[in-house]
C-alpha positions as CSV (number, residue, x, y, z in Angstrom):
1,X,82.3,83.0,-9.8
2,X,85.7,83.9,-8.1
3,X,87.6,86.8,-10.4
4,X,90.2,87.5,-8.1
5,X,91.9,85.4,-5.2
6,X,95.1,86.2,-2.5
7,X,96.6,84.4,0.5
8,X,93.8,85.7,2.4
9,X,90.7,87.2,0.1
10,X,88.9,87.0,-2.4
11,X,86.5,88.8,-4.7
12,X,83.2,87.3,-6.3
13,X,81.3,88.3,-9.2
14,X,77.3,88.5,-8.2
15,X,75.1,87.6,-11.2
16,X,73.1,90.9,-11.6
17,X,72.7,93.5,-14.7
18,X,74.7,95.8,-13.1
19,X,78.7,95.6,-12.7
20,X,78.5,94.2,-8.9
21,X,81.3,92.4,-7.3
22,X,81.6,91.1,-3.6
23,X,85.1,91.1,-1.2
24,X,85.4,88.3,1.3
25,X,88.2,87.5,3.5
26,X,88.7,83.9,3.6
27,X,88.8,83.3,7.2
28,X,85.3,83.9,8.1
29,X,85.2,86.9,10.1
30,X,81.8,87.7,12.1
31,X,82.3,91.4,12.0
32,X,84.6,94.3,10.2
33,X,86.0,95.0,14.1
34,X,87.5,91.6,14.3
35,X,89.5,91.6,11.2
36,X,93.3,92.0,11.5
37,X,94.3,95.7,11.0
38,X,96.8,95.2,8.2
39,X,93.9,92.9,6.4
40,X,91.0,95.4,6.9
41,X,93.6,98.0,5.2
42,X,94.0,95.2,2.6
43,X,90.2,95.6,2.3
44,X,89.9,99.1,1.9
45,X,92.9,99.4,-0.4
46,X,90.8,96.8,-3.0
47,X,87.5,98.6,-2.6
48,X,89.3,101.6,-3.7
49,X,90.9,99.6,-6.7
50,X,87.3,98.2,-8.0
51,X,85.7,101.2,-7.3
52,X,88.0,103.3,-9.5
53,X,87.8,100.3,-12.2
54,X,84.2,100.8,-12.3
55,X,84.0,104.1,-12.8
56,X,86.4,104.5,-15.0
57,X,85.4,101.2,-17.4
58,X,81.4,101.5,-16.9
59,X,80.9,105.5,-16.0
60,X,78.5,105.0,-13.6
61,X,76.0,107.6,-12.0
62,X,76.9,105.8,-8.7
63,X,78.7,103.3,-6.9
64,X,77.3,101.8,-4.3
65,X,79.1,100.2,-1.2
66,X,77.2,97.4,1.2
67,X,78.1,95.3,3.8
68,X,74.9,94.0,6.0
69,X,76.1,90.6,6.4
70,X,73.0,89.5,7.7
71,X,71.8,86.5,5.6
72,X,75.5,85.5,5.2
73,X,77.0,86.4,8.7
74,X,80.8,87.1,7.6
75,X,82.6,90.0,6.4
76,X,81.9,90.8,2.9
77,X,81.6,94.2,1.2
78,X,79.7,94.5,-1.9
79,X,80.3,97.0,-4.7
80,X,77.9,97.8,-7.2
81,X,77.9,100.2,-10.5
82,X,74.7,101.8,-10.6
83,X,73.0,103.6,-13.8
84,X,69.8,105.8,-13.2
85,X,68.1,103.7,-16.2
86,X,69.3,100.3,-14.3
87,X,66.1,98.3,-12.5
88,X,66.2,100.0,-9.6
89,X,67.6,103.0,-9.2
90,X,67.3,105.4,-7.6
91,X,66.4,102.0,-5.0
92,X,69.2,99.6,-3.6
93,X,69.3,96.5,-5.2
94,X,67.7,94.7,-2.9
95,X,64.7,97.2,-3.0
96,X,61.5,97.0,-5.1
97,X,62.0,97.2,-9.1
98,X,60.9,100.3,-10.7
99,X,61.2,99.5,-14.6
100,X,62.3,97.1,-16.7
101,X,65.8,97.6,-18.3
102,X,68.5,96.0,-20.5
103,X,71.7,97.8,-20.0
104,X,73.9,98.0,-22.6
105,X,77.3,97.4,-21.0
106,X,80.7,96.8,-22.2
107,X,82.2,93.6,-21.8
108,X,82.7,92.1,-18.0
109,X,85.9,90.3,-18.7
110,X,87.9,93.0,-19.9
111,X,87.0,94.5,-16.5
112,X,87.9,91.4,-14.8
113,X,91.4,92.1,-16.4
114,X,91.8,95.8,-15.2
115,X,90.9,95.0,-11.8
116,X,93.4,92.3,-11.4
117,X,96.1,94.4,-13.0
118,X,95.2,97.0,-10.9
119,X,95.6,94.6,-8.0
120,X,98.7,93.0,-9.2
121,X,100.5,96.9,-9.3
């Protein structure tokens, strides 16, 4: 699901428990190097803005940054709210499960909201 869209990104929610959206440049880039300067700024400047909405909406132990772009060869950075009682942790997502857990977590679309605000400013 696409929360967030400009002339040349966009941001995707991931379907997880855990606060975890993804940022993709619309012209499929191979890697971070070939992106335009002013565009990989672009980039940074809207990690910084989700990254701060996380931690500021959902209070996270830790936020997590990815980009391997290995099963989906583009540019993409992923950014993920972790909570030391979530699945996982202290593992990445894409590691082995540890527990079971049902996060109790305020609701997604009023983040949705901040982050584009935040973008829109």
């Amino acid at each position: 699901m696409i929360i967030y869209e400009e002339s040349e990104l966009y941001i995707e929610k991931e379907q997880s428990e855990i606060p975890w959206l993804k940022i993709f440049t619309k012209e499929p880039f191979l890697e971070l190097g070939d992106v335009p300067k002013e565009l990989r700024t672009r980039l940074w400047e809207v990690f910084d803005v989700i990254e701060h909405e996380m931690r500021e909406y959902y209070n996270p132990k830790k936020i997590n940054m990815a980009s391997f772009a290995n099963m989906l060869p583009r540019v993409h950075i992923h950014v993920m709210a972790r909570f030391e009682n979530d699945s996982y942790f202290p593992n990445p997502m894409w590691g082995e499960k540890v527990r079971e857990s049902k996060l109790n977590l305020p609701n997604e679309e009023e983040f949705f909201k901040r982050v584009r605000e935040a973008l829109h400013k």
